[in-house]
N, C-alpha and C positions, 0 to 999 in steps of 0.2 A: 350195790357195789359188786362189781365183778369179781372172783376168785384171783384172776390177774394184778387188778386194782387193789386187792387187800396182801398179795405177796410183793406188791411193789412198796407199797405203807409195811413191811412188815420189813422189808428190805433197809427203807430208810430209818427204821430205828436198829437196826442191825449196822450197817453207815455210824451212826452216831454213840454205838455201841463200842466201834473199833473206836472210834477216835477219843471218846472218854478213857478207853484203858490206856490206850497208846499212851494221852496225853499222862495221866496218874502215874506209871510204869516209868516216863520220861523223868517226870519229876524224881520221883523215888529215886532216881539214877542218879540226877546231876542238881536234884534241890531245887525246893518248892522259889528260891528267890531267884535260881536263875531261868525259873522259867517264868516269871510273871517280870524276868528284867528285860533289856533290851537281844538279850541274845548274843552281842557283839563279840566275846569271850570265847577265844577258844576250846571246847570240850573232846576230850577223848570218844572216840567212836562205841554207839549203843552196846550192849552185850547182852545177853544170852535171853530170856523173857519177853522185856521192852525190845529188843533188838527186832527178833522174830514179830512180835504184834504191831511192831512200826510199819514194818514190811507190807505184813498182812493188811492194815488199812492201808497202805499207798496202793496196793494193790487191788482193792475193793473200792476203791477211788479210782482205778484206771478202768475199770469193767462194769460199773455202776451205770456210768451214762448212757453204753449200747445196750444195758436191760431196761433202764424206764424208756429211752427212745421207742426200743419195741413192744412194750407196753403200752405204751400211751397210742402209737401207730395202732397197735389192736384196738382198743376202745376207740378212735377215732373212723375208723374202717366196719365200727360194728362185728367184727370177728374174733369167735370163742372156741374155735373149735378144740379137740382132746391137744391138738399139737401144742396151742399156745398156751394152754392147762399146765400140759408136762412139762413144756419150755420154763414156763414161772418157777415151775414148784422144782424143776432141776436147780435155777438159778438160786432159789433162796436157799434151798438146805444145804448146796453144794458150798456156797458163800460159808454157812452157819460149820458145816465142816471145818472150812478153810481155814478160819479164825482160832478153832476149839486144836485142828494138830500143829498149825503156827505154832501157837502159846505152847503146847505138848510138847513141844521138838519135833516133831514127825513129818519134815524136811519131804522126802519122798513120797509121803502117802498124800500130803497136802498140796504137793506139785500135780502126780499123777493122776490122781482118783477125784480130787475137790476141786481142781483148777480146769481141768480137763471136763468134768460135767457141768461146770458153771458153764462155761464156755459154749458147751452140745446142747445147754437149756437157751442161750440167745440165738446158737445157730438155730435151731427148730424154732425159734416165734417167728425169724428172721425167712426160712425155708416156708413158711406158710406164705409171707407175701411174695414171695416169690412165684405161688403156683396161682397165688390170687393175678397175678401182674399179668401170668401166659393164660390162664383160664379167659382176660377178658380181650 
């Protein structure tokens, strides 16, 4: 398994990381019966912890799919080279960032510096086929 394949698996349990706390965090908030009820009831909007880690996996669910797309387009193309190395390994820790200053409070560090390299890890897997496309 390729280094790309085991940060994309590392990714997805990172994915299901967010959404176990989101969902626990939720509950804690508004009670284990309204979240196993139909929902229908109106609640006061999330707050301060849950609020932020709610976020943070919507979030990691909007950028999720253009990292394995370009993952999986690597292993399907046979191409490893250092770009799509860095690309992974920016996407996963930047992700693992993202989630850890969420929950923190750290609004600006987790926009600027964790969202921002997540992002410059899909562009770089993404900038490789790209030179793959004009090289042929």
């Amino acid at each position: 398994m390729t280094i790309e394949f085991q940060l994309l698996v590392a990714s997805i349990f990172l994915g299901l990381i967010h959404l176990i706390a989101a969902s626990h965090l939720i509950s804690f908030q508004y009670g284990y019966r309204w979240t196993a009820g139909s929902r229908e009831e109106p609640v006061p909007p999330l707050r301060g912890v849950a609020n932020r880690v709610d976020q943070a996996a919507t979030n990691f669910l909007e950028t999720f799919p253009f990292f394995a797309t370009a993952v999986l387009l690597a292993h399907a193309v046979d191409r490893h080279p250092a770009l799509t190395l860095l690309g992974a390994h920016l996407y996963f820790w930047a992700r693992l960032g993202y989630l850890l200053a969420a929950a923190a409070g750290f609004g600006l560090v987790r926009s600027v510096l964790f969202w921002n390299t997540a992002l410059t890890g899909i562009i770089l897997l993404l900038l490789r086929f790209s030179y793959d496309l004009q090289v042929k």
